[in-house]
Every structure is written in C-alpha cells, then in structure tokens.
CHARMM internal coordinates of N, CA and C (Angstrom, degrees):
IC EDIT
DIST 1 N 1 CA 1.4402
DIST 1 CA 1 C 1.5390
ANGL 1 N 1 CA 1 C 107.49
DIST 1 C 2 N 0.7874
ANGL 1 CA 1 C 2 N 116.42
DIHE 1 N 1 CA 1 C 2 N 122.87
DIST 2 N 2 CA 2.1488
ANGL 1 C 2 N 2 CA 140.58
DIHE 1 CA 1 C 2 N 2 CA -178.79
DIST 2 CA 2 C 1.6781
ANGL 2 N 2 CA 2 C 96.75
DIHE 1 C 2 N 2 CA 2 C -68.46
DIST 2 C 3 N 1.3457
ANGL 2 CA 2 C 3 N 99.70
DIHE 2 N 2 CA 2 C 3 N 153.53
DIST 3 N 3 CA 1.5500
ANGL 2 C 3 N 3 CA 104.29
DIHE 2 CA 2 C 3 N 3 CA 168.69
DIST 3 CA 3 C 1.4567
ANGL 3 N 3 CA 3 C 95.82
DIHE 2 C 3 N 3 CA 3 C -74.79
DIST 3 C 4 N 1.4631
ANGL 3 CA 3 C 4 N 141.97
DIHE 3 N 3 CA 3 C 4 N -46.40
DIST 4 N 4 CA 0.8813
ANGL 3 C 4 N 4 CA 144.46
DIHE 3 CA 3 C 4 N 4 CA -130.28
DIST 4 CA 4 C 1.6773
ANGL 4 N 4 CA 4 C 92.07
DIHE 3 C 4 N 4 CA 4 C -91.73
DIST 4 C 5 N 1.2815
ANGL 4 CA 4 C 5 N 131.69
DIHE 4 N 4 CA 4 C 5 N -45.46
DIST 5 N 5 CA 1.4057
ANGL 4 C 5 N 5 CA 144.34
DIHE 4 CA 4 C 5 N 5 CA 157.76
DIST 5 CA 5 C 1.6839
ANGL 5 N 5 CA 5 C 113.22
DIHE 4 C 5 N 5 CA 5 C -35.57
DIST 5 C 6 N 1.5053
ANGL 5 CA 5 C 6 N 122.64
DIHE 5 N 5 CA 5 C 6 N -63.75
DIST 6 N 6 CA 1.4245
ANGL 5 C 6 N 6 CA 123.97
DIHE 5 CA 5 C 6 N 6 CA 138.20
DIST 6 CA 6 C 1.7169
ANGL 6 N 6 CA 6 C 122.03
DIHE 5 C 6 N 6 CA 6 C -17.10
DIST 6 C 7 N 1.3925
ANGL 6 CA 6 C 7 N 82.41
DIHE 6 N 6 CA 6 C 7 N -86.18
DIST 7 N 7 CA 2.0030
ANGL 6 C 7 N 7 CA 79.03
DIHE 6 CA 6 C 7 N 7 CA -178.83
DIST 7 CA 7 C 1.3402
ANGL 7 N 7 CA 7 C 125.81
DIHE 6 C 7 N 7 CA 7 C -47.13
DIST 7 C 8 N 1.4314
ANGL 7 CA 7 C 8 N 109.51
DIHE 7 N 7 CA 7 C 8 N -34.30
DIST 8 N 8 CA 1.2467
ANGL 7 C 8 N 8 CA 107.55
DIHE 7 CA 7 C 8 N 8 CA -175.70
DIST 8 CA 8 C 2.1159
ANGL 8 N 8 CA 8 C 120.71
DIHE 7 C 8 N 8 CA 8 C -79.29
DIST 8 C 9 N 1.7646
ANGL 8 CA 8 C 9 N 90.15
DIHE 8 N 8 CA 8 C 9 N -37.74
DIST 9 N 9 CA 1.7267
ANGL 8 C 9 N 9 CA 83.54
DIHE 8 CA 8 C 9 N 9 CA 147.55
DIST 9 CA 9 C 1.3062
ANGL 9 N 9 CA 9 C 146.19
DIHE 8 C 9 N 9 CA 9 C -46.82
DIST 9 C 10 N 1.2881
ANGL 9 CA 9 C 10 N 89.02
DIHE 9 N 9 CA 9 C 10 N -40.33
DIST 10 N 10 CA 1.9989
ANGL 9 C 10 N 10 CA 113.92
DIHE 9 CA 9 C 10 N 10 CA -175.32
DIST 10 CA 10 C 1.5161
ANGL 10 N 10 CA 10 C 101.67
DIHE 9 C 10 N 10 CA 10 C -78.92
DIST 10 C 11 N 1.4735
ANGL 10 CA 10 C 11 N 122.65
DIHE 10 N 10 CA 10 C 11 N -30.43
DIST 11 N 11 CA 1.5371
ANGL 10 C 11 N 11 CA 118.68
DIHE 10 CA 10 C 11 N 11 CA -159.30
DIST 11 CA 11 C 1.4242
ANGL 11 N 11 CA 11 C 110.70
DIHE 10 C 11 N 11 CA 11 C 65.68
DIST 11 C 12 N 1.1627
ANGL 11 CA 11 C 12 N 127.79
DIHE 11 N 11 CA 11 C 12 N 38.92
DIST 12 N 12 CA 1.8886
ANGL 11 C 12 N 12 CA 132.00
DIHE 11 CA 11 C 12 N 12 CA 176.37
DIST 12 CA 12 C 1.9176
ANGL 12 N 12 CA 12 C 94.23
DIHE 11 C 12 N 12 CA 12 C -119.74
DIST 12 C 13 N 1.1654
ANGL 12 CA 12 C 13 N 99.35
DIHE 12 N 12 CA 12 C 13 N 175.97
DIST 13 N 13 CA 1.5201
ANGL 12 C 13 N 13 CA 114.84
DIHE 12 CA 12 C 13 N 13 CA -173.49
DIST 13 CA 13 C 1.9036
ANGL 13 N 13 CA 13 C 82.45
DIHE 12 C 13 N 13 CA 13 C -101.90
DIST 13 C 14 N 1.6134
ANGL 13 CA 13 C 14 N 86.12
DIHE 13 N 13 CA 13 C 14 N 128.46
DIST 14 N 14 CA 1.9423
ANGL 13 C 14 N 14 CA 88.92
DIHE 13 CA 13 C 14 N 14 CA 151.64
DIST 14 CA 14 C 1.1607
ANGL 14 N 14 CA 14 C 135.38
DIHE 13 C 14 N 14 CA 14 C -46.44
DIST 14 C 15 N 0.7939
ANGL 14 CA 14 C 15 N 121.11
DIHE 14 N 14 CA 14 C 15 N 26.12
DIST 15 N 15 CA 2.0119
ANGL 14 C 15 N 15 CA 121.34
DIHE 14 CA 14 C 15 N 15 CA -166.30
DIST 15 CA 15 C 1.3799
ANGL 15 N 15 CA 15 C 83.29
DIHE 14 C 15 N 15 CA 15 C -124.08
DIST 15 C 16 N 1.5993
ANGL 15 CA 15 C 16 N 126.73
DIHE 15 N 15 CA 15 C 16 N -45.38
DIST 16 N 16 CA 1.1404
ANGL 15 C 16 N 16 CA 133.22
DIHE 15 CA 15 C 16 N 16 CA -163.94
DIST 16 CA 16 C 1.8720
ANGL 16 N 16 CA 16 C 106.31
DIHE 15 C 16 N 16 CA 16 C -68.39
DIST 16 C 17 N 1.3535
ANGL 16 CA 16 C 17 N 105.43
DIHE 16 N 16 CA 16 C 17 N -37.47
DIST 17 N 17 CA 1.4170
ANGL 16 C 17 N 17 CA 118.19
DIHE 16 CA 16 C 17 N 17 CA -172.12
DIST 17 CA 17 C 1.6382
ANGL 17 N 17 CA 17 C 99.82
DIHE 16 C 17 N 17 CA 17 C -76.21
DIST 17 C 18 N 1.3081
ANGL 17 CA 17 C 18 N 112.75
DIHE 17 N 17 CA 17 C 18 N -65.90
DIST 18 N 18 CA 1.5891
ANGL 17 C 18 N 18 CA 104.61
DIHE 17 CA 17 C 18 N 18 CA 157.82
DIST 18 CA 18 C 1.6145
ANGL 18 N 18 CA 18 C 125.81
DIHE 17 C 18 N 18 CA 18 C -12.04
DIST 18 C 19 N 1.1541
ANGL 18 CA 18 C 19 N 118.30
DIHE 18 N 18 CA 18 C 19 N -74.61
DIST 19 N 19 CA 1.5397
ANGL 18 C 19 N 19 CA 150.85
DIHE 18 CA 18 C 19 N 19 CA -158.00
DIST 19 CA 19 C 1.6829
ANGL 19 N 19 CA 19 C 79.95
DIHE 18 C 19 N 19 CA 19 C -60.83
DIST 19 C 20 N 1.1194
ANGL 19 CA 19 C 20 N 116.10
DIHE 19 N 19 CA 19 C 20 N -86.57
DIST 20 N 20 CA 1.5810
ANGL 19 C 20 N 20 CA 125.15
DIHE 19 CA 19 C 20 N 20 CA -169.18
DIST 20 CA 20 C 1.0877
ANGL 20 N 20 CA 20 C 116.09
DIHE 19 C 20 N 20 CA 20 C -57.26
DIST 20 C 21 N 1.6316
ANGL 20 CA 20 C 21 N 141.03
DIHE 20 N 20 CA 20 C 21 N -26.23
DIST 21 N 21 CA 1.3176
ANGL 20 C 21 N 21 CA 138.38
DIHE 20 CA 20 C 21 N 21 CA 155.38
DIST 21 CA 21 C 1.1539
ANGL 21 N 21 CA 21 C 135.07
DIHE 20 C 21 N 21 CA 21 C -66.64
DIST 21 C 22 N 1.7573
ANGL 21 CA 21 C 22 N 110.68
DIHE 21 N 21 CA 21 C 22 N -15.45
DIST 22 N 22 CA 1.2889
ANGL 21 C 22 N 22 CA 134.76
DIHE 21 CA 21 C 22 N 22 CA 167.35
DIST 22 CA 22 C 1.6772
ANGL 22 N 22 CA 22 C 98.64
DIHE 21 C 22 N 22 CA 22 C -83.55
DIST 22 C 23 N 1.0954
ANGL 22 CA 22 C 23 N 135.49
DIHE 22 N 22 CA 22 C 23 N -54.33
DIST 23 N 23 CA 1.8247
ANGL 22 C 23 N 23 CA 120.65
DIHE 22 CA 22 C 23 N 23 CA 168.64
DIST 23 CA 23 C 1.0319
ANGL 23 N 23 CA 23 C 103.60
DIHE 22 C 23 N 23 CA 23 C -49.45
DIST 23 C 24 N 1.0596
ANGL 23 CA 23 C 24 N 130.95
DIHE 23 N 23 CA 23 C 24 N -70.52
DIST 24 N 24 CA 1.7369
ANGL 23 C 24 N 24 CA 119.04
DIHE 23 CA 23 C 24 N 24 CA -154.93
DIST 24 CA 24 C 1.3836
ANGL 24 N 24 CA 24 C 113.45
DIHE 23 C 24 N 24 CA 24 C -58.10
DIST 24 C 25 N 1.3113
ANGL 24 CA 24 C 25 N 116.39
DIHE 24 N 24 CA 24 C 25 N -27.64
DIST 25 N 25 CA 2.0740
ANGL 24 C 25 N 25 CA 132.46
DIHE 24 CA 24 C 25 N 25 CA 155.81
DIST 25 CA 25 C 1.2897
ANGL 25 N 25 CA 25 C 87.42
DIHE 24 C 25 N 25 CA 25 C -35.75
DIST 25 C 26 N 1.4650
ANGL 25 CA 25 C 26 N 105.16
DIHE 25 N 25 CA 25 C 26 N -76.22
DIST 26 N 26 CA 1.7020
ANGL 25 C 26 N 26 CA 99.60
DIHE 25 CA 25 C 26 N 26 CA -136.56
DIST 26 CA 26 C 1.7125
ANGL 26 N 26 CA 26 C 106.13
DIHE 25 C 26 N 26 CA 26 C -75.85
DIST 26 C 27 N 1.2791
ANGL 26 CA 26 C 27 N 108.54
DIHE 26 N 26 CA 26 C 27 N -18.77
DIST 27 N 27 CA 2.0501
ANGL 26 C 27 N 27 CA 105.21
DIHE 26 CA 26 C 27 N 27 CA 163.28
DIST 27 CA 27 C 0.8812
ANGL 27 N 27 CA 27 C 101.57
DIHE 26 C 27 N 27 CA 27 C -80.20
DIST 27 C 28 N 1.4921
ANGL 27 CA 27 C 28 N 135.28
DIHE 27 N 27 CA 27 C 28 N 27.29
DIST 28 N 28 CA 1.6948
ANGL 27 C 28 N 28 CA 112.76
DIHE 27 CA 27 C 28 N 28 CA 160.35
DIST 28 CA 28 C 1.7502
ANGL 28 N 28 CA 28 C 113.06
DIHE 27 C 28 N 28 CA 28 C 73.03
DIST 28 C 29 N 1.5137
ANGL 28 CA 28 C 29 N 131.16
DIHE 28 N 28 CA 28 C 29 N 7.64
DIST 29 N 29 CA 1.2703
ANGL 28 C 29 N 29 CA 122.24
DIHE 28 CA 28 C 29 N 29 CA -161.52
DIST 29 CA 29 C 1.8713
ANGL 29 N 29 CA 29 C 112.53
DIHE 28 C 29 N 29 CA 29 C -112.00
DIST 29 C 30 N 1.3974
ANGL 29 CA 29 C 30 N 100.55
DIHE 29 N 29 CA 29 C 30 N -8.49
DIST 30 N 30 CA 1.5823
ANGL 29 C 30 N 30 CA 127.56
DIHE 29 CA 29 C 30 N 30 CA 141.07
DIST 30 CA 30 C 1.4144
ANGL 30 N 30 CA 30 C 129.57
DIHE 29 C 30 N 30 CA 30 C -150.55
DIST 30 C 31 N 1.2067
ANGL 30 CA 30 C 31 N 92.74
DIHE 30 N 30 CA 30 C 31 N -170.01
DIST 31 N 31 CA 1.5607
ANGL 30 C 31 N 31 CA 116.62
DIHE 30 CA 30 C 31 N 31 CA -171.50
DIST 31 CA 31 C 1.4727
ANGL 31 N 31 CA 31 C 103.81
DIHE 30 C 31 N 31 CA 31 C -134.39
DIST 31 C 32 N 1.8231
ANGL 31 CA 31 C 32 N 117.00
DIHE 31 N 31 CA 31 C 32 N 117.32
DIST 32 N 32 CA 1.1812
ANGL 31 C 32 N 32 CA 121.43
DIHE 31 CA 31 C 32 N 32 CA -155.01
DIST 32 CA 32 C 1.5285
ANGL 32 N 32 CA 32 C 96.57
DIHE 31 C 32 N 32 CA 32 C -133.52
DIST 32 C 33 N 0.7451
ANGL 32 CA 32 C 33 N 149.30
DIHE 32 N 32 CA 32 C 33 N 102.37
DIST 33 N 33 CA 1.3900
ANGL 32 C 33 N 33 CA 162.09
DIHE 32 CA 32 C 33 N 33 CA 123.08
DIST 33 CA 33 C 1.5306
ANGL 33 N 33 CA 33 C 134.24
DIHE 32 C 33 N 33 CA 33 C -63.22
DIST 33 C 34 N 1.4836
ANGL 33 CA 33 C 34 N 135.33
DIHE 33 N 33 CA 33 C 34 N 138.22
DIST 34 N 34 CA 1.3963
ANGL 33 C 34 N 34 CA 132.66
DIHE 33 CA 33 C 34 N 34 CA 165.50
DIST 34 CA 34 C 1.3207
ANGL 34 N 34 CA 34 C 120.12
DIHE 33 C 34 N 34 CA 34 C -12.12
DIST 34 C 35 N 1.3030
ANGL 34 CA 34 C 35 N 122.42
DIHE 34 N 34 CA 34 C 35 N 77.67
DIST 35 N 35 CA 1.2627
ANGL 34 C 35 N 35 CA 139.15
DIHE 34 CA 34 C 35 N 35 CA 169.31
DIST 35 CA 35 C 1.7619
ANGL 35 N 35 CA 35 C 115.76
DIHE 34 C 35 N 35 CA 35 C 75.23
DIST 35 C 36 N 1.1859
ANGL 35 CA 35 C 36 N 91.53
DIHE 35 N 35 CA 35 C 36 N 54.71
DIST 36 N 36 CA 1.8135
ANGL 35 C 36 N 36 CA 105.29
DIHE 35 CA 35 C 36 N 36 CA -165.54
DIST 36 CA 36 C 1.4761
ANGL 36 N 36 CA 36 C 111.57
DIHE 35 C 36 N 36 CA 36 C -165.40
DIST 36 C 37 N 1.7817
ANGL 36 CA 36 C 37 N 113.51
DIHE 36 N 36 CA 36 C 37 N 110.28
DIST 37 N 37 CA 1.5203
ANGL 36 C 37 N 37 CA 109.31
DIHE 36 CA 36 C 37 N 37 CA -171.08
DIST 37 CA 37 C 1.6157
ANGL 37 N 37 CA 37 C 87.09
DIHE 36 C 37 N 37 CA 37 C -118.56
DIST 37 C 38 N 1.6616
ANGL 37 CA 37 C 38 N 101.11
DIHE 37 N 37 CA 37 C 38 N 132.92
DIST 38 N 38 CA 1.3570
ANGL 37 C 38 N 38 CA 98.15
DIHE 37 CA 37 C 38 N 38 CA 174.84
DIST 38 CA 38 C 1.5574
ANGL 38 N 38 CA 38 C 88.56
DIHE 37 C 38 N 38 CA 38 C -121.47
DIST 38 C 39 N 1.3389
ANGL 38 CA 38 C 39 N 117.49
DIHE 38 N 38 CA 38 C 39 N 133.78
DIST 39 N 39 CA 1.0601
ANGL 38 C 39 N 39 CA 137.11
DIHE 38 CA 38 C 39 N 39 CA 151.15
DIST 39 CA 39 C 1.7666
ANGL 39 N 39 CA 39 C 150.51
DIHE 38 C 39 N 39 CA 39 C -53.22
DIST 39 C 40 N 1.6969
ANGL 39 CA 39 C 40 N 108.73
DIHE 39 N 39 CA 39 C 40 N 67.89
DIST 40 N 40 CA 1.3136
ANGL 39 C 40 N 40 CA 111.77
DIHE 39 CA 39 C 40 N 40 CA -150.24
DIST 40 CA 40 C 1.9428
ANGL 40 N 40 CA 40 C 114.73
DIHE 39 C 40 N 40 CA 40 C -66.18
DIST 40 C 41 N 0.8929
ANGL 40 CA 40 C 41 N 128.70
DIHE 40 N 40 CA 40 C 41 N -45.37
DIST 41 N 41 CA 1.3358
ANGL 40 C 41 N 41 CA 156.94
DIHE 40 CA 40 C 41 N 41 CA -157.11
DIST 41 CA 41 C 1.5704
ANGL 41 N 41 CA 41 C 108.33
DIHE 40 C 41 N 41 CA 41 C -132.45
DIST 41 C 42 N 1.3435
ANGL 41 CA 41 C 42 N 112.09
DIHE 41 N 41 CA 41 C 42 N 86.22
DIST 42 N 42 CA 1.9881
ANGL 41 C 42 N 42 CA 108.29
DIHE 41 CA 41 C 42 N 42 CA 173.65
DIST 42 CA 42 C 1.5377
ANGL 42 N 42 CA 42 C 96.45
DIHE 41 C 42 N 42 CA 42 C -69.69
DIST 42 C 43 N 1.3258
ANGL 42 CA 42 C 43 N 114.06
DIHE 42 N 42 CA 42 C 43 N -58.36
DIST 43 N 43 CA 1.5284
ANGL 42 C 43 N 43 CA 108.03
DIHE 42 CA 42 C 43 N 43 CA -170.13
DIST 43 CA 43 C 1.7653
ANGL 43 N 43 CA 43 C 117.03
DIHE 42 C 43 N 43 CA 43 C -39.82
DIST 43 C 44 N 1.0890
ANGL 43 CA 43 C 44 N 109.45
DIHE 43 N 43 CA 43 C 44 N -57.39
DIST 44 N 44 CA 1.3040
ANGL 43 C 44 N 44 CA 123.38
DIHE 43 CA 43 C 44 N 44 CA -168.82
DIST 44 CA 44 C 1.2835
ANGL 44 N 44 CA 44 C 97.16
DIHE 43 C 44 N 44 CA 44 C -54.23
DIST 44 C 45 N 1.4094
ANGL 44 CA 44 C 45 N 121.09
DIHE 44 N 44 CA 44 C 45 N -69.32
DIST 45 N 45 CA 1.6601
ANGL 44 C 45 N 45 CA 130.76
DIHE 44 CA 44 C 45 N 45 CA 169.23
DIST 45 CA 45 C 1.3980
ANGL 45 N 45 CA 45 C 119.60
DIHE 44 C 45 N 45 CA 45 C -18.42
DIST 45 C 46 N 1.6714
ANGL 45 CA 45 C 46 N 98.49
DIHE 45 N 45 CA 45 C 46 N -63.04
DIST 46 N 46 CA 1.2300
ANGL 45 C 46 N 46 CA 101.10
DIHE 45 CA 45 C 46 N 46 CA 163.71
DIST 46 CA 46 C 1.7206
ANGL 46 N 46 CA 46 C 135.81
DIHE 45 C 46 N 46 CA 46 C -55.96
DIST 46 C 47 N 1.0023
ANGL 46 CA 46 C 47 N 117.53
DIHE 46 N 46 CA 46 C 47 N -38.23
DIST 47 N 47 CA 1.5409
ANGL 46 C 47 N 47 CA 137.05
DIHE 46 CA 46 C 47 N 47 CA 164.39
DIST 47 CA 47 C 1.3815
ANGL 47 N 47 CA 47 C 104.82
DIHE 46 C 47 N 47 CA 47 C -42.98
DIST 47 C 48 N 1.0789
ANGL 47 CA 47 C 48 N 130.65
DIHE 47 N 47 CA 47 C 48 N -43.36
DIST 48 N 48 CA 1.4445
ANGL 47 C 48 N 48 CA 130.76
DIHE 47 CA 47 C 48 N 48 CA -175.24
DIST 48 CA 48 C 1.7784
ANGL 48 N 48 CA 48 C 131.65
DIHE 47 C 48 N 48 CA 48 C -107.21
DIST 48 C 49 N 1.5105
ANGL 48 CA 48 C 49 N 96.91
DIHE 48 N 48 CA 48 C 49 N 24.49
DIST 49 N 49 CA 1.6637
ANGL 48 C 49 N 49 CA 103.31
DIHE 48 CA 48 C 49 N 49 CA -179.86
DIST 49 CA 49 C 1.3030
ANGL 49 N 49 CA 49 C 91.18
DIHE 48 C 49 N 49 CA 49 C -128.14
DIST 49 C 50 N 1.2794
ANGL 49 CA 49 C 50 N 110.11
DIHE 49 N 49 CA 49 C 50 N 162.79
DIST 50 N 50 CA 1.5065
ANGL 49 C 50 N 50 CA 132.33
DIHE 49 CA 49 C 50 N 50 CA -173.98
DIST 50 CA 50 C 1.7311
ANGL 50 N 50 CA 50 C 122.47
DIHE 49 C 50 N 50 CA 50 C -51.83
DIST 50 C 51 N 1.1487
ANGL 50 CA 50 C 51 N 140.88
DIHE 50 N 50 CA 50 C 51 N 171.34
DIST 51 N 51 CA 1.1500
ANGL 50 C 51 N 51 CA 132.14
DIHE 50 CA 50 C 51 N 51 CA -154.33
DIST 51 CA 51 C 2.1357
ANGL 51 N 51 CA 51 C 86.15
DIHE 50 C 51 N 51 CA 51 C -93.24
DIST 51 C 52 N 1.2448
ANGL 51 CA 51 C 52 N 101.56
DIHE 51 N 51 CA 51 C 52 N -14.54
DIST 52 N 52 CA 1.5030
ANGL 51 C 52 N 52 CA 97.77
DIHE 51 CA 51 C 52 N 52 CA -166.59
DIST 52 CA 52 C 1.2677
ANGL 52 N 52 CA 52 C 116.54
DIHE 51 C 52 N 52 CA 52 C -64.33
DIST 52 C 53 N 1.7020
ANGL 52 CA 52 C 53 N 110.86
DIHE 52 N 52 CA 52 C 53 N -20.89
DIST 53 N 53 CA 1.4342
ANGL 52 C 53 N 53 CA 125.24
DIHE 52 CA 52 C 53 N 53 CA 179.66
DIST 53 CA 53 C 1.5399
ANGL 53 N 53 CA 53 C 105.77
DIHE 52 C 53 N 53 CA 53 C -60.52
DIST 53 C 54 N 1.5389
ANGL 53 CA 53 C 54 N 125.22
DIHE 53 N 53 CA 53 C 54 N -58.28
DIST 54 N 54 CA 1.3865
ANGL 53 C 54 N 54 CA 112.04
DIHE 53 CA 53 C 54 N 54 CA -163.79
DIST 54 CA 54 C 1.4755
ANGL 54 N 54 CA 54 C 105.15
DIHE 53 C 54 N 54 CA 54 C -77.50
DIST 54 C 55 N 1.6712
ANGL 54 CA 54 C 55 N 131.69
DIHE 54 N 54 CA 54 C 55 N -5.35
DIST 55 N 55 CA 1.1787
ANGL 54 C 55 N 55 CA 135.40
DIHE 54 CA 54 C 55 N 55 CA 171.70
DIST 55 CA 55 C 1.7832
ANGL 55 N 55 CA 55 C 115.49
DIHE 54 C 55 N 55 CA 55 C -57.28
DIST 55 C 56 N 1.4878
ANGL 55 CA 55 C 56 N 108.79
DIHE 55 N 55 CA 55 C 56 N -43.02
DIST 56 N 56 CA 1.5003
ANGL 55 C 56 N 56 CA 125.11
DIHE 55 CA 55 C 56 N 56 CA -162.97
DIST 56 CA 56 C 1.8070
ANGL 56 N 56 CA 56 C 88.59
DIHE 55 C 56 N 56 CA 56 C -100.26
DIST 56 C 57 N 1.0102
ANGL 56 CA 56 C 57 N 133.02
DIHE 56 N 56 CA 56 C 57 N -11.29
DIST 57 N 57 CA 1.5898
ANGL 56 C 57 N 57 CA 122.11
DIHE 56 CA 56 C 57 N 57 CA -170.90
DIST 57 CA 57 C 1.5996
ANGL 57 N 57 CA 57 C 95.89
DIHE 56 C 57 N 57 CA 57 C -99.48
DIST 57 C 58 N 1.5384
ANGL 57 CA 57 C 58 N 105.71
DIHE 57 N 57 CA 57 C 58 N -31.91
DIST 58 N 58 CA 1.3543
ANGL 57 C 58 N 58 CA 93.99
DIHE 57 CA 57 C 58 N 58 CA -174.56
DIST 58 CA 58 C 1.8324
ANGL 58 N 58 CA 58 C 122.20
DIHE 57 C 58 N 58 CA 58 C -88.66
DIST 58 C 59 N 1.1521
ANGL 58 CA 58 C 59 N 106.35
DIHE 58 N 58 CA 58 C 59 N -4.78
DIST 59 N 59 CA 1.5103
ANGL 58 C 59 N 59 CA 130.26
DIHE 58 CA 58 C 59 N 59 CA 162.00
DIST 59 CA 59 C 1.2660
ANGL 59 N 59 CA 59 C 111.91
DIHE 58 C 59 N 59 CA 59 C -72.14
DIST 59 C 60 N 1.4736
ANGL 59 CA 59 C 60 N 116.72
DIHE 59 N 59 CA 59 C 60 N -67.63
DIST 60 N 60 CA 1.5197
ANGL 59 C 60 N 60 CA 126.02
DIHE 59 CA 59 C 60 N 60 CA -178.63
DIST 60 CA 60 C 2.0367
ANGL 60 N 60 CA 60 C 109.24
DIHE 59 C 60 N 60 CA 60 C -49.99
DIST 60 C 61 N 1.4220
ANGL 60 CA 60 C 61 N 115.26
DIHE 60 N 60 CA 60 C 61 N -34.49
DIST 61 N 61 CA 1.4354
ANGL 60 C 61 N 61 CA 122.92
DIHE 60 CA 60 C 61 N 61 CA 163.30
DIST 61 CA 61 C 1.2202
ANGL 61 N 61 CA 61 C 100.63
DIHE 60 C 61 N 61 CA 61 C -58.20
DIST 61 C 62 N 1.4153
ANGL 61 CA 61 C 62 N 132.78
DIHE 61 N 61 CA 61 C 62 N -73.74
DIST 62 N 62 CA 1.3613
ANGL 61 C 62 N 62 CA 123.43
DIHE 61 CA 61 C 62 N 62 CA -155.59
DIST 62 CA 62 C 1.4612
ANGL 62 N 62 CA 62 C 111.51
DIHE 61 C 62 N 62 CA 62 C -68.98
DIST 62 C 63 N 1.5526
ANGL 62 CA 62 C 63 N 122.58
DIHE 62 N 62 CA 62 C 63 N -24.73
DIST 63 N 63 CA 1.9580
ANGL 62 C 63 N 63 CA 111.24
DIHE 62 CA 62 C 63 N 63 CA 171.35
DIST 63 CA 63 C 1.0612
ANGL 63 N 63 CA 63 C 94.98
DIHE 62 C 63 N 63 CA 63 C -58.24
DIST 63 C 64 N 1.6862
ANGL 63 CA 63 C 64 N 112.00
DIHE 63 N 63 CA 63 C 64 N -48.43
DIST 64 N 64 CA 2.1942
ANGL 63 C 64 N 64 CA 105.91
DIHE 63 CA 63 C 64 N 64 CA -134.58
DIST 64 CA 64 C 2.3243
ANGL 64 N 64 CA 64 C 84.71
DIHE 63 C 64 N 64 CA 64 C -76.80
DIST 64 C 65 N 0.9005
ANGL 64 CA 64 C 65 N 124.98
DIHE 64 N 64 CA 64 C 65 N -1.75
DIST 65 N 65 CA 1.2985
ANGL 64 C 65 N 65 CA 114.65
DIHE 64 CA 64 C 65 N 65 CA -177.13
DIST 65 CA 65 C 1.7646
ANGL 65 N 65 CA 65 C 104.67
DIHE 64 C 65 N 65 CA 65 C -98.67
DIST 65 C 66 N 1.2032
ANGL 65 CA 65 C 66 N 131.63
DIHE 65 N 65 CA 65 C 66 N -34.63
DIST 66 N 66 CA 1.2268
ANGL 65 C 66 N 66 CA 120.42
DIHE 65 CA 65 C 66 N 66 CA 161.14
DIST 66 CA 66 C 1.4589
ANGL 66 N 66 CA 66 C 124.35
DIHE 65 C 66 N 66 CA 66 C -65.76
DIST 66 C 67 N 1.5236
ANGL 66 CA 66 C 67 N 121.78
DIHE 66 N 66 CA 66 C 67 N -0.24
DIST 67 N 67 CA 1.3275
ANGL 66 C 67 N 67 CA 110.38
DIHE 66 CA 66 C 67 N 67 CA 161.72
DIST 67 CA 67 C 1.1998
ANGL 67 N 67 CA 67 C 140.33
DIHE 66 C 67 N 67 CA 67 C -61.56
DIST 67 C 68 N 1.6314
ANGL 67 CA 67 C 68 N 121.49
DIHE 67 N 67 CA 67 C 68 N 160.04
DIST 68 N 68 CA 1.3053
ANGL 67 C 68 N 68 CA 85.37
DIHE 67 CA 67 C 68 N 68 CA 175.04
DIST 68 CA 68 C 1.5656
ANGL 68 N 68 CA 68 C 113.96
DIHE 67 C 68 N 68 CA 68 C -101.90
END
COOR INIT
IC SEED 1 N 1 CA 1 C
IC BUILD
C-alpha cells in the first residue's frame, strides 16, 4: 500500500500520510516500510484515534455477525 494510495483514501495530501506514519514509527505503534504497514501495538494504536473508530468497528461487528 503507497502513501499516495493512503492519501488518496483519507482525502489528505501525502506529505500528510508521511508525517503521521513516521509518528506512529517512532511511538513504536508500527512498522512502516516501502509499501508495507506492520502493525506493532493495536491497543496503543487504538488509544490514539478518534472516538469515531470504536463507533464504525462496533457497527462493522454487529453486520459482519448477522451473516450468514
């Protein structure tokens, strides 16, 4: 996955995706390499995004569980 693939999901400028993928490096909460996000710490990750995240995770649980 490209920064530029990122930004363009997010609607932010790549510099911006840069900038913020380089923090979350340096707290230890991934691992970011040339088109490769490894995910060190979910909790922590989680700790630091908006309350909107557990809003859409906890929705996306309750569809993907009424499937059949």
């Amino acid at each position: 996955m490209t920064q530029e693939l990122i930004a363009n999901m997010l609607g932010v400028r790549r510099e911006g995706v840069t900038e913020s993928a380089g923090k979350l490096q340096k707290a230890g909460l991934i691992e970011y390499r040339r088109g490769h996000i490894t995910v060190l710490d979910r909790p922590g990750l989680e700790a630091r995004v908006c309350e909107c995240y557990g809003v859409v995770k906890r929705e996306y649980d309750r569809l993907l569980v009424r499937l059949p």
